[in-house]
Structures are given as structure tokens and as C-alpha cells.
mmCIF file as gemmi writes it, N, C-alpha and C atoms, coordinates in Angstrom:
data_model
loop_
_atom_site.group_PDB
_atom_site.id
_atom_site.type_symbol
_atom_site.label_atom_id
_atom_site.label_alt_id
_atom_site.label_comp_id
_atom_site.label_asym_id
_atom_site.label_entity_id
_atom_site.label_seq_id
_atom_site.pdbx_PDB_ins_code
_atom_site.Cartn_x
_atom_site.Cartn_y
_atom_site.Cartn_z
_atom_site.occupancy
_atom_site.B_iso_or_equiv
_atom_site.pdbx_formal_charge
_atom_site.auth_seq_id
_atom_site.auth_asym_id
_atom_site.pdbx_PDB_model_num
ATOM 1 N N . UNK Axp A 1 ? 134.721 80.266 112.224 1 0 ? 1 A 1
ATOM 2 C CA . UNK Axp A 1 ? 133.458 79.573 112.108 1 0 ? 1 A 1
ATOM 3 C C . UNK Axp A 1 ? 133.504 78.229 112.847 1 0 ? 1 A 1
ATOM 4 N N . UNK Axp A 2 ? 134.258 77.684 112.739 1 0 ? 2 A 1
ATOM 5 C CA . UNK Axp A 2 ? 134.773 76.095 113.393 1 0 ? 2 A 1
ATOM 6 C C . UNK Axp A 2 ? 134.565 76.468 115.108 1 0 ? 2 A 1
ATOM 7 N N . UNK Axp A 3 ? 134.774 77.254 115.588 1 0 ? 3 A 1
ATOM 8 C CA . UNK Axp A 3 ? 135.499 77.65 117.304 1 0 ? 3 A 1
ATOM 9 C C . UNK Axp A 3 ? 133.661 77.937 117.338 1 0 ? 3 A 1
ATOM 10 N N . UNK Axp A 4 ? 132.713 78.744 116.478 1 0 ? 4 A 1
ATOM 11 C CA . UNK Axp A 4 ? 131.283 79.056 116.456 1 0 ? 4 A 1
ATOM 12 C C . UNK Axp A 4 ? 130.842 77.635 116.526 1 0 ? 4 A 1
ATOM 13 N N . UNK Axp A 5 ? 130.872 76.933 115.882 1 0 ? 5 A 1
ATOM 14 C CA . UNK Axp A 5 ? 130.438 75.556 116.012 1 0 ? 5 A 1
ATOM 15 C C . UNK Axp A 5 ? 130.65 74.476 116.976 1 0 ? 5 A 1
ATOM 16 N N . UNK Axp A 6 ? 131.642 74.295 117.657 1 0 ? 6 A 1
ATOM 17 C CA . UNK Axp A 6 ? 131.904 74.065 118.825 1 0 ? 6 A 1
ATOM 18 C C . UNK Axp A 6 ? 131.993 74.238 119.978 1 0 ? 6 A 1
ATOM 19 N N . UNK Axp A 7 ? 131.469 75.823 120.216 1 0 ? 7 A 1
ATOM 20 C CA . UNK Axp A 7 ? 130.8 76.291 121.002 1 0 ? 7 A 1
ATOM 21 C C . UNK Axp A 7 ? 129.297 76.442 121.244 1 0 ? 7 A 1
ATOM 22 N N . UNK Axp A 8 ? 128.507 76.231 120.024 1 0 ? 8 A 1
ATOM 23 C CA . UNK Axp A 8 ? 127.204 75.95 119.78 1 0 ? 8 A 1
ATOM 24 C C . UNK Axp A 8 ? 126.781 74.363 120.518 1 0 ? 8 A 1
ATOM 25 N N . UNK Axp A 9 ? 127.675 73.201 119.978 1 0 ? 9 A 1
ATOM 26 C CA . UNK Axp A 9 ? 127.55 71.931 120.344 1 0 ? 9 A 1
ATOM 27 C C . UNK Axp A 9 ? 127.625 71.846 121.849 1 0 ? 9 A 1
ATOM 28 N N . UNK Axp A 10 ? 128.725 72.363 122.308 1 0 ? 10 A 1
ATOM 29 C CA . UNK Axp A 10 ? 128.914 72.521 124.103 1 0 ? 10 A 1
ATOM 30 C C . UNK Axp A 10 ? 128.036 73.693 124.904 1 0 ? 10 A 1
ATOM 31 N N . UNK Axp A 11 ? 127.885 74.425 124.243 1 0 ? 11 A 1
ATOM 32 C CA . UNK Axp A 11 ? 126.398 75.112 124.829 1 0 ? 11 A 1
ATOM 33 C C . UNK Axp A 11 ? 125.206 74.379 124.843 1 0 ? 11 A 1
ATOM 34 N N . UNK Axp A 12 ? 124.902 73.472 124.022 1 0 ? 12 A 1
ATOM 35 C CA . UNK Axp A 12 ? 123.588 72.828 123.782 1 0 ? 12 A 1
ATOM 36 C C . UNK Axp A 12 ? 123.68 71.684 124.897 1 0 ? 12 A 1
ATOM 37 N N . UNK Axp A 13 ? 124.605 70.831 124.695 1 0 ? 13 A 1
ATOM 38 C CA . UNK Axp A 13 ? 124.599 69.697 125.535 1 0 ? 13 A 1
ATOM 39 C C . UNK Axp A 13 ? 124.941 69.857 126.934 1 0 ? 13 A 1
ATOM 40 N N . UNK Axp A 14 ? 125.449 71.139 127.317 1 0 ? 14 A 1
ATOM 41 C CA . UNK Axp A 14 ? 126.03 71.496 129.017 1 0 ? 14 A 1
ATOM 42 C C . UNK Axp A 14 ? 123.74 72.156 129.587 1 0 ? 14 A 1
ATOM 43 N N . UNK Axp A 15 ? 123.558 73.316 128.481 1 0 ? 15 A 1
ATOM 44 C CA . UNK Axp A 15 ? 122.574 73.899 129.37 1 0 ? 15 A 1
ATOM 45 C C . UNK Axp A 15 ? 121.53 72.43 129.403 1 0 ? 15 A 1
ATOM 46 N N . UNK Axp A 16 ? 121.294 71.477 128.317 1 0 ? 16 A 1
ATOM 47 C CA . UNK Axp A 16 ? 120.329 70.813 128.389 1 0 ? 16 A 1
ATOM 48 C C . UNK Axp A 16 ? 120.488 69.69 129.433 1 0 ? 16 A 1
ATOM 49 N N . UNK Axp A 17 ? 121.958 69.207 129.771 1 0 ? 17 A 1
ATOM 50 C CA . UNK Axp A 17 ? 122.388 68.51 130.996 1 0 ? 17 A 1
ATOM 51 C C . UNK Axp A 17 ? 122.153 69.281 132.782 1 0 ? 17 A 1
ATOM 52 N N . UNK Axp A 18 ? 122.441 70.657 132.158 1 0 ? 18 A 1
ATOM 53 C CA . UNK Axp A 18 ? 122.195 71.45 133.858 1 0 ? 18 A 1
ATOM 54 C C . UNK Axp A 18 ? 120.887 71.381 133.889 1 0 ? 18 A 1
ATOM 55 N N . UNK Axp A 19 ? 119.814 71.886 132.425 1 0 ? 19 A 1
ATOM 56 C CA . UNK Axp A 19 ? 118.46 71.9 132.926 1 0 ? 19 A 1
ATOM 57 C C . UNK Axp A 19 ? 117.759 70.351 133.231 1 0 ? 19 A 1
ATOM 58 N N . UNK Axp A 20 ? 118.159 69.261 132.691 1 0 ? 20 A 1
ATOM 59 C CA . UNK Axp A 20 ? 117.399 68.214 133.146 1 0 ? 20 A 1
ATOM 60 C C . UNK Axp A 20 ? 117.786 67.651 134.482 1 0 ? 20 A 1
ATOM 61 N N . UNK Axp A 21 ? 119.166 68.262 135.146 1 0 ? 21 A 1
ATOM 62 C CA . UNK Axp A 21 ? 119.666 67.964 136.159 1 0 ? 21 A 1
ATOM 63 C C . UNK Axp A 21 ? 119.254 68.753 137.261 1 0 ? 21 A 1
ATOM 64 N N . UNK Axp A 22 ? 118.62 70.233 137.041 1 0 ? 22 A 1
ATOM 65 C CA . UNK Axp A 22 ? 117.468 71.143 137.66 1 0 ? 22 A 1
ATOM 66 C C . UNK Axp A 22 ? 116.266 70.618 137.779 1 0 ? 22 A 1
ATOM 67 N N . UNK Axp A 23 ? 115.02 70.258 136.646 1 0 ? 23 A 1
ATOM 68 C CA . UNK Axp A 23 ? 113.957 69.125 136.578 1 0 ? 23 A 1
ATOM 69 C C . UNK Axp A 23 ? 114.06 68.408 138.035 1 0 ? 23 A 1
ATOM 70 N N . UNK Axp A 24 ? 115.077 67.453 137.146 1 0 ? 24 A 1
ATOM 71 C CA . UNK Axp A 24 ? 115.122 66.384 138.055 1 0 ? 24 A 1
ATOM 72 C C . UNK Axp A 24 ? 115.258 66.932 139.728 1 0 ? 24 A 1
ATOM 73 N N . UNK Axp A 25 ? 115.738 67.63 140.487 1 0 ? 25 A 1
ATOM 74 C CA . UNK Axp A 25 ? 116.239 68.117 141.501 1 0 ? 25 A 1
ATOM 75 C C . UNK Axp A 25 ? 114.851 68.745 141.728 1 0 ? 25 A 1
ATOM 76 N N . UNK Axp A 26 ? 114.711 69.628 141.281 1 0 ? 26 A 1
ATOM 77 C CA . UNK Axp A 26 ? 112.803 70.061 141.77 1 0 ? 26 A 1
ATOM 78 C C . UNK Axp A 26 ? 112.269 68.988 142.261 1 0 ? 26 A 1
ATOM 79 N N . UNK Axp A 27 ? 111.719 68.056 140.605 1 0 ? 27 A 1
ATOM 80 C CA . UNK Axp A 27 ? 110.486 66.717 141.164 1 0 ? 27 A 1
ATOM 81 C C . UNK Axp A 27 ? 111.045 66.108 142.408 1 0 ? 27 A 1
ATOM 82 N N . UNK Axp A 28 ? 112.669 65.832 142.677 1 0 ? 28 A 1
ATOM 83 C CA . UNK Axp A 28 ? 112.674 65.009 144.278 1 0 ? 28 A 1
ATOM 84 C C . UNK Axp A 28 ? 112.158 65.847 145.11 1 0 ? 28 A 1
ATOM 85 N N . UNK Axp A 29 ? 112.391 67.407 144.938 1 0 ? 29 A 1
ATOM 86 C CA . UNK Axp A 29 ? 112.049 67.988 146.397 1 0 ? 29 A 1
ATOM 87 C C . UNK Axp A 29 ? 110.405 68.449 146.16 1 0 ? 29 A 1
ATOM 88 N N . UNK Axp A 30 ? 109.728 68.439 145.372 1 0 ? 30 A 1
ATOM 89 C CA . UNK Axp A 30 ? 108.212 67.958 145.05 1 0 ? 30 A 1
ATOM 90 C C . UNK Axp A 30 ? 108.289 66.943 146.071 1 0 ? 30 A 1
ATOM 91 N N . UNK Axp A 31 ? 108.592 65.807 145.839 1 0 ? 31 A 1
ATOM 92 C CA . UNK Axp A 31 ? 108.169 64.326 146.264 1 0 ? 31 A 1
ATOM 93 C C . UNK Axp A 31 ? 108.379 63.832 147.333 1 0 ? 31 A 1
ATOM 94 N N . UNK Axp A 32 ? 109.589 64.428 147.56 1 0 ? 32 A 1
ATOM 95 C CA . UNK Axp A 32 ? 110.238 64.582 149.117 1 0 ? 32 A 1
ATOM 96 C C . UNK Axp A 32 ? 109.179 65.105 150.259 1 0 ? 32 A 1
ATOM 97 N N . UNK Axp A 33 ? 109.16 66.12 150.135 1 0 ? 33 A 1
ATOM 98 C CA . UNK Axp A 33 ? 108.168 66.865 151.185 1 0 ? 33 A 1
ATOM 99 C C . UNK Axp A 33 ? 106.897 66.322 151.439 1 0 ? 33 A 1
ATOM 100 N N . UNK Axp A 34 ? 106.369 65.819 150.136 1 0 ? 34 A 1
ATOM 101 C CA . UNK Axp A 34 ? 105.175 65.334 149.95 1 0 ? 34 A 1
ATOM 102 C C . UNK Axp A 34 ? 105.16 64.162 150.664 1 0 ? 34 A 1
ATOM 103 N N . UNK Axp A 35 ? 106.279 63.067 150.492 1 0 ? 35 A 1
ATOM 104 C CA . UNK Axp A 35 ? 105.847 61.725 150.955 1 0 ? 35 A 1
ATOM 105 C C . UNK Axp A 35 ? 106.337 62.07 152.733 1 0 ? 35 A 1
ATOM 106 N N . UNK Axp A 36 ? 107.22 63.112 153.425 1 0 ? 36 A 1
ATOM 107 C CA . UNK Axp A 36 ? 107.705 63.314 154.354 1 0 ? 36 A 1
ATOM 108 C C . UNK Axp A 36 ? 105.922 64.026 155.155 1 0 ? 36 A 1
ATOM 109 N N . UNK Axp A 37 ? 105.555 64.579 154.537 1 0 ? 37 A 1
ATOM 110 C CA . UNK Axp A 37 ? 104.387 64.733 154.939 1 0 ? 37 A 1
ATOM 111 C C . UNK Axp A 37 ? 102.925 63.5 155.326 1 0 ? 37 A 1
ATOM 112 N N . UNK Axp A 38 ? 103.356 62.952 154.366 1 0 ? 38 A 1
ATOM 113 C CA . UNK Axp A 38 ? 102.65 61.737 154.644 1 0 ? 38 A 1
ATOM 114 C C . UNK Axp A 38 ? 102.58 60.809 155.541 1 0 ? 38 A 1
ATOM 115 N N . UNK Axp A 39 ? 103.502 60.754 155.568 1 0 ? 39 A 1
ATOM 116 C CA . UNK Axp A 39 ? 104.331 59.864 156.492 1 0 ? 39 A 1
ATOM 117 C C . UNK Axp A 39 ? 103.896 60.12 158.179 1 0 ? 39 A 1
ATOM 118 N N . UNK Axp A 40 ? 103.978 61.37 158.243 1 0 ? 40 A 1
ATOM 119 C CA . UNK Axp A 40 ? 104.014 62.439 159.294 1 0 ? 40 A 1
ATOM 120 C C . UNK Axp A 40 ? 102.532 61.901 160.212 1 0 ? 40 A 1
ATOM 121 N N . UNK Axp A 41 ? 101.858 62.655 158.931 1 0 ? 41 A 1
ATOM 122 C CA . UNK Axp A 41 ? 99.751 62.625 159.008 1 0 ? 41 A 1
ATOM 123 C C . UNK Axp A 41 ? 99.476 60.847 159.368 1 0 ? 41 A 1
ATOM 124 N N . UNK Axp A 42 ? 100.479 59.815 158.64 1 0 ? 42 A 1
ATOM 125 C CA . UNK Axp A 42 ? 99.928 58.791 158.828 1 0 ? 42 A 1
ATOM 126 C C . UNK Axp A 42 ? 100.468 58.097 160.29 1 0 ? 42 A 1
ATOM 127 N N . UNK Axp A 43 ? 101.299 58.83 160.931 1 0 ? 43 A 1
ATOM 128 C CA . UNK Axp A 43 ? 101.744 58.291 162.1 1 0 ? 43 A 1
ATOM 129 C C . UNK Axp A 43 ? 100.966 59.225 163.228 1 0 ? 43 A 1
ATOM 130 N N . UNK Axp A 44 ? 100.577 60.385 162.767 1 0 ? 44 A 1
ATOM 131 C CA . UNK Axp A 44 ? 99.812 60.938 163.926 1 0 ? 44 A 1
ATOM 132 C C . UNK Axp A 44 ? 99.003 60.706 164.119 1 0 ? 44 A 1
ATOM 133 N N . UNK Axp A 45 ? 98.201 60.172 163.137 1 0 ? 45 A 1
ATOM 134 C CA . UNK Axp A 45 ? 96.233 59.874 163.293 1 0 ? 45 A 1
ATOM 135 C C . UNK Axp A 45 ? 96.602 58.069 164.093 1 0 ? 45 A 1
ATOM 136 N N . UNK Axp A 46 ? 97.808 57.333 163.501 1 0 ? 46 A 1
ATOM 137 C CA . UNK Axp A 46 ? 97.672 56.289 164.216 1 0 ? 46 A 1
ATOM 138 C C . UNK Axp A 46 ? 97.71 56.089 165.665 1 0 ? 46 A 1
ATOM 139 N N . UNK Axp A 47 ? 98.903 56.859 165.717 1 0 ? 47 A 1
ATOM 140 C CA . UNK Axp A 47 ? 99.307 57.454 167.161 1 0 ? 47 A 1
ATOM 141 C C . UNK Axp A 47 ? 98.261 57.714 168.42 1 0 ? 47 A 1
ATOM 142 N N . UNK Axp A 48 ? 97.159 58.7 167.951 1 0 ? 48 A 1
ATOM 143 C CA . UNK Axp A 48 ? 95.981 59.126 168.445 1 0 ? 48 A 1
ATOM 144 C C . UNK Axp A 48 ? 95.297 57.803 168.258 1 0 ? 48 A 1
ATOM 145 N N . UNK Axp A 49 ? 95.21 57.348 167.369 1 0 ? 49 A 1
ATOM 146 C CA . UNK Axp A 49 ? 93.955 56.108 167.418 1 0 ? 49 A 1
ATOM 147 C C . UNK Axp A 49 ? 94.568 55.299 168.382 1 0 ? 49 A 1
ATOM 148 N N . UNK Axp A 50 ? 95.948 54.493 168.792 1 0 ? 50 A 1
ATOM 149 C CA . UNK Axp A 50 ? 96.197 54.119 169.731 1 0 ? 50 A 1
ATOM 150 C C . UNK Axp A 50 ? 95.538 54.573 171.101 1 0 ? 50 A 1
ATOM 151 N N . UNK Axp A 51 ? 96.388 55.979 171.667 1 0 ? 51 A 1
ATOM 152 C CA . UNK Axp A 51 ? 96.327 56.167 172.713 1 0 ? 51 A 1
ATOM 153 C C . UNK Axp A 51 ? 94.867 56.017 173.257 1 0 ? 51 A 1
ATOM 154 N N . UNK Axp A 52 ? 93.801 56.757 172.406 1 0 ? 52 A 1
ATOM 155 C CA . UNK Axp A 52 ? 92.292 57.034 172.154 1 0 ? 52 A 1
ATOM 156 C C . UNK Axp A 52 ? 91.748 55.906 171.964 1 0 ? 52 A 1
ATOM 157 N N . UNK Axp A 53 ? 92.057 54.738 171.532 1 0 ? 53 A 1
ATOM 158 C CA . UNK Axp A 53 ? 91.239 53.464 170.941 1 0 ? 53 A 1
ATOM 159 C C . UNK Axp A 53 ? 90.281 54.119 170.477 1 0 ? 53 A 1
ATOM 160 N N . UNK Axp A 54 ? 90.072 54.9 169.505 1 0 ? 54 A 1
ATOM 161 C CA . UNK Axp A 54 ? 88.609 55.104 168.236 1 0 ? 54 A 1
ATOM 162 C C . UNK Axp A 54 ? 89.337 54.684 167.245 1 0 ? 54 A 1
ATOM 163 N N . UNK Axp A 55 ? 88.707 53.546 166.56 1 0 ? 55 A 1
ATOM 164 C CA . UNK Axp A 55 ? 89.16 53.345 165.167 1 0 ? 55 A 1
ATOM 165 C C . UNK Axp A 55 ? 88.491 54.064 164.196 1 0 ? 55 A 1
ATOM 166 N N . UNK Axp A 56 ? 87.723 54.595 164.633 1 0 ? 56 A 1
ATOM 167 C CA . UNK Axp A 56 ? 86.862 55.856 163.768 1 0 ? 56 A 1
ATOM 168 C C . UNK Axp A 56 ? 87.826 57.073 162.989 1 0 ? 56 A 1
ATOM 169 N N . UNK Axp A 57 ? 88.685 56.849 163.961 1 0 ? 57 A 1
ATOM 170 C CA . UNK Axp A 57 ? 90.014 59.055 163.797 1 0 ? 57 A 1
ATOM 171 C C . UNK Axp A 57 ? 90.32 58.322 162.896 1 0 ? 57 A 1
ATOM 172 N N . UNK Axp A 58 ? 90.887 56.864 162.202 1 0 ? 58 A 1
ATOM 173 C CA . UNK Axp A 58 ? 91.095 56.915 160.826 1 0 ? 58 A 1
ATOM 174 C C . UNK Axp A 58 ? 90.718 57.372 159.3 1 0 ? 58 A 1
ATOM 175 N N . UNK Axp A 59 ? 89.175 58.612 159.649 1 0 ? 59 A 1
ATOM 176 C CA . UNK Axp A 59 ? 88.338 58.816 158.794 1 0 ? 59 A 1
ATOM 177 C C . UNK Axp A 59 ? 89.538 60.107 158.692 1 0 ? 59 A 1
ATOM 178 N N . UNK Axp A 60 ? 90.102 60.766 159.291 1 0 ? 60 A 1
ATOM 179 C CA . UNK Axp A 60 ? 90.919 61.703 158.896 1 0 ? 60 A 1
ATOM 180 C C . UNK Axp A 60 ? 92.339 61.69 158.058 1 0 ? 60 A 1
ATOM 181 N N . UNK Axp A 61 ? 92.313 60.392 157.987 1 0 ? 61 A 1
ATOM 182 C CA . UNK Axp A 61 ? 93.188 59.978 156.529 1 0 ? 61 A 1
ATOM 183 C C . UNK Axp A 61 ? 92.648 60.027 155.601 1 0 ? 61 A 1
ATOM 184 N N . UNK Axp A 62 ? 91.494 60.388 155.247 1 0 ? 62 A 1
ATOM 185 C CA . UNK Axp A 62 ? 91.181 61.203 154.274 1 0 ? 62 A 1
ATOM 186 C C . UNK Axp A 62 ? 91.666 61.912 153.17 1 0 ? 62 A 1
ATOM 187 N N . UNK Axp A 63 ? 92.219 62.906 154.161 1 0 ? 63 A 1
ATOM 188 C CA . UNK Axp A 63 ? 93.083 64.23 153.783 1 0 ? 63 A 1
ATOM 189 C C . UNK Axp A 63 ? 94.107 63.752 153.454 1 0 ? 63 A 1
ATOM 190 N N . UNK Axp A 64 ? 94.86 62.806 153.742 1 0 ? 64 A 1
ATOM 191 C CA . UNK Axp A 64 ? 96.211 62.581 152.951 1 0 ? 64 A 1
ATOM 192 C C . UNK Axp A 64 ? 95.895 61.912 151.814 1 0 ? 64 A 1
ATOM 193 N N . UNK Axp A 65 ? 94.621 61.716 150.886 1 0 ? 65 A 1
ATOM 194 C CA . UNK Axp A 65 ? 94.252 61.277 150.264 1 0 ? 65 A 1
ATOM 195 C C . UNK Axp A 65 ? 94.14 62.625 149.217 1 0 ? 65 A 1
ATOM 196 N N . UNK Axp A 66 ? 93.636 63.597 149.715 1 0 ? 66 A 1
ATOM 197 C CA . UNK Axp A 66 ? 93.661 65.183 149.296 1 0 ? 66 A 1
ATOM 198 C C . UNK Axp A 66 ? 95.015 65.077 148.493 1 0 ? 66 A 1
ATOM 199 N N . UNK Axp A 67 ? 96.252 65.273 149.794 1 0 ? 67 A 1
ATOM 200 C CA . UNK Axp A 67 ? 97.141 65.56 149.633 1 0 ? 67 A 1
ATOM 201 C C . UNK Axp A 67 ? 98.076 64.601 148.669 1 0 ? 67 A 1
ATOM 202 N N . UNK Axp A 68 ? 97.817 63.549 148.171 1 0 ? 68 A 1
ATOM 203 C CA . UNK Axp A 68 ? 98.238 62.764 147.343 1 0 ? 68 A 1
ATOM 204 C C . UNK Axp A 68 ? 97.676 63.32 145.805 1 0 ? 68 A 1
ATOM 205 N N . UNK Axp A 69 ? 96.576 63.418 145.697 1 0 ? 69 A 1
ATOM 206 C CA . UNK Axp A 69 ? 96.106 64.425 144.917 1 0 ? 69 A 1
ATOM 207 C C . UNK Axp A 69 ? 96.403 65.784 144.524 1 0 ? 69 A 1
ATOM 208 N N . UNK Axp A 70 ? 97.008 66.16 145.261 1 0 ? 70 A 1
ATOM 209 C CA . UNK Axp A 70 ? 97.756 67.557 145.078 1 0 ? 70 A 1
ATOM 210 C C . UNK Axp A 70 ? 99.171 67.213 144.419 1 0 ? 70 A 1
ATOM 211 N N . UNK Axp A 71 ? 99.551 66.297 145.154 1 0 ? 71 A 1
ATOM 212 C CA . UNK Axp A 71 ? 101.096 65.864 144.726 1 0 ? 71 A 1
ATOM 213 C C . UNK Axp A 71 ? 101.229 65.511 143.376 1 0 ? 71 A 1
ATOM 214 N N . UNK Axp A 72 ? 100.064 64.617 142.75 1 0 ? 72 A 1
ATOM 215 C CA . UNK Axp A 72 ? 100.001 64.502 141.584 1 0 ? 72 A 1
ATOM 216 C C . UNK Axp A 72 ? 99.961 65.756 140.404 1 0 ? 72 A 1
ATOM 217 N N . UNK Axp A 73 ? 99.118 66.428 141.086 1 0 ? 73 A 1
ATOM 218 C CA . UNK Axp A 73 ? 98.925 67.633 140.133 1 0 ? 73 A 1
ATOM 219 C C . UNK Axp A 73 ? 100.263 67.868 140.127 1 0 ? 73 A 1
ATOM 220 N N . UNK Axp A 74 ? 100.839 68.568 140.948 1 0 ? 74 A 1
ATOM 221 C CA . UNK Axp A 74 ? 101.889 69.388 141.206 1 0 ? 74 A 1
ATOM 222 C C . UNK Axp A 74 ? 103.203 68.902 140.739 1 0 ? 74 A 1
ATOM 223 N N . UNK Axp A 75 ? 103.381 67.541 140.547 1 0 ? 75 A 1
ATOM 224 C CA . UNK Axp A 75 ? 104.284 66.744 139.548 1 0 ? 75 A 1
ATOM 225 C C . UNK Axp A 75 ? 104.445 66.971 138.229 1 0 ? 75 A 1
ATOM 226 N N . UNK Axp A 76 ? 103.168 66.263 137.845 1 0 ? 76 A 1
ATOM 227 C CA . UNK Axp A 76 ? 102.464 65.85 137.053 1 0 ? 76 A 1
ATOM 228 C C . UNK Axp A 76 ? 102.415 67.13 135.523 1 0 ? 76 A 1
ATOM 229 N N . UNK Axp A 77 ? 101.258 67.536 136.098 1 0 ? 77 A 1
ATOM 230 C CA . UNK Axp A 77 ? 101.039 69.143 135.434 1 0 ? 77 A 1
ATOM 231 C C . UNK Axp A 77 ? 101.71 70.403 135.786 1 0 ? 77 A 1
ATOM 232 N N . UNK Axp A 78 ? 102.557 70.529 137.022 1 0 ? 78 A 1
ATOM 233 C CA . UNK Axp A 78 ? 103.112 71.896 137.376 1 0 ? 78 A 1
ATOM 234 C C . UNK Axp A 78 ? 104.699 71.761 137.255 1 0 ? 78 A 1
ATOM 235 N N . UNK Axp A 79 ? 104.876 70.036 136.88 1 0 ? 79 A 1
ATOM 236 C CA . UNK Axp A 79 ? 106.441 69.59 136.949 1 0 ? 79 A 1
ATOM 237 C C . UNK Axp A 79 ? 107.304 70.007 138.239 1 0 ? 79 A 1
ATOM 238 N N . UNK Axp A 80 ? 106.452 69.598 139.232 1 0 ? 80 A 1
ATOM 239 C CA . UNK Axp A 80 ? 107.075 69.94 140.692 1 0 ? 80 A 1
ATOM 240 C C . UNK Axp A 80 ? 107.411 71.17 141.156 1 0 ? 80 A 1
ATOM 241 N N . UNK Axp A 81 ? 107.267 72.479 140.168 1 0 ? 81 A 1
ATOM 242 C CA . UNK Axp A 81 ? 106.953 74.112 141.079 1 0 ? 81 A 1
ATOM 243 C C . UNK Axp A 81 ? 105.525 73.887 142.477 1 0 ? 81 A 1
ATOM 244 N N . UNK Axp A 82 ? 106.163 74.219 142.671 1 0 ? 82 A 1
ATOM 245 C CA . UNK Axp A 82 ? 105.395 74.776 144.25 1 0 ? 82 A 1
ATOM 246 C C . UNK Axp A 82 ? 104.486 76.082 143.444 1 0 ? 82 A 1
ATOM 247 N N . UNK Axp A 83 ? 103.412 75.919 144.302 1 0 ? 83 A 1
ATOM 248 C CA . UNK Axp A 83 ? 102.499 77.313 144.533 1 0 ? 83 A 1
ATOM 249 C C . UNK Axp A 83 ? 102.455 78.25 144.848 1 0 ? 83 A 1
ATOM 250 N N . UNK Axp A 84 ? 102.164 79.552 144.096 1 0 ? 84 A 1
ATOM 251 C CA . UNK Axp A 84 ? 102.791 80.708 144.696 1 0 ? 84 A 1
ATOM 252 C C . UNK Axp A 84 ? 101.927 81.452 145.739 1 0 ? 84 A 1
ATOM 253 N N . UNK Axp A 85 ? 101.807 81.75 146.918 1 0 ? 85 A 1
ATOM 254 C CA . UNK Axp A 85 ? 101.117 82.271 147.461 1 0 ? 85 A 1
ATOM 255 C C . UNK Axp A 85 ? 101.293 83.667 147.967 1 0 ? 85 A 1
């Protein structure tokens, strides 16, 4: 019974350490991609507004406004799973 009990205690505290150490490892690569994306959209529309001089193409940052919005959800409420398509 003793060897049952101490195997109960180290089962509990190993899976609940691997799973919050899984969590955690998702939400970065949630957040990762997300802000790597951002990043991306916000250097290309600048990029173009340079070469182009329209300060107008900044209306297409928009969408990374979308996409910040998504990120939230997808944190937030989906705990950083991706979408299945």
C-alpha cells in the first residue's frame, strides 16, 4: 500500500508538471507565429508606403488588427490550439 501511495504522489506531480509544461509550450507557439506575423504585415505595408509614398496603404493595417483579434481568441478561449481545417 505505501509503494501505491508513492506512486500516486509522483504520478500526480510529474503528469501535472509535463502538462503545464505542454500549455505553456503551445501558448508560445500561439504567440510566436502570431506576433512573427505581425511583424511581417507591419513591415510590408510600410515598405510599400515608402517606395509608393501613399500614406493612405496604411488603411491595410487594418487586418493586423483582425489578426490580433484572432490571437486573442485563440489564446484566450482556445488556450493556443490552432484551427482545424
Amino acid at each position: 500500500m505505501y509503494y501505491l501511495d508513492i506512486y500516486l504522489i509522483y504520478f500526480v506531480l510529474i503528469m501535472d508538471a509535463e502538462g503545464t509544461h505542454a500549455r505553456r509550450l503551445t501558448l508560445a507557439k500561439a504567440i510566436g507565429v502570431r506576433l512573427l506575423y505581425l511583424v511581417h504585415c507591419l513591415l510590408a505595408i510600410s515598405r510599400v508606403m515608402v517606395i509608393l509614398n501613399e500614406p493612405r496603404l496604411w488603411i491595410y493595417a487594418l487586418g493586423v488588427l483582425l489578426l490580433a483579434l484572432e490571437g486573442i481568441h485563440a489564446v484566450c478561449r482556445r488556450d493556443g490550439l490552432e484551427h482545424k481545417w
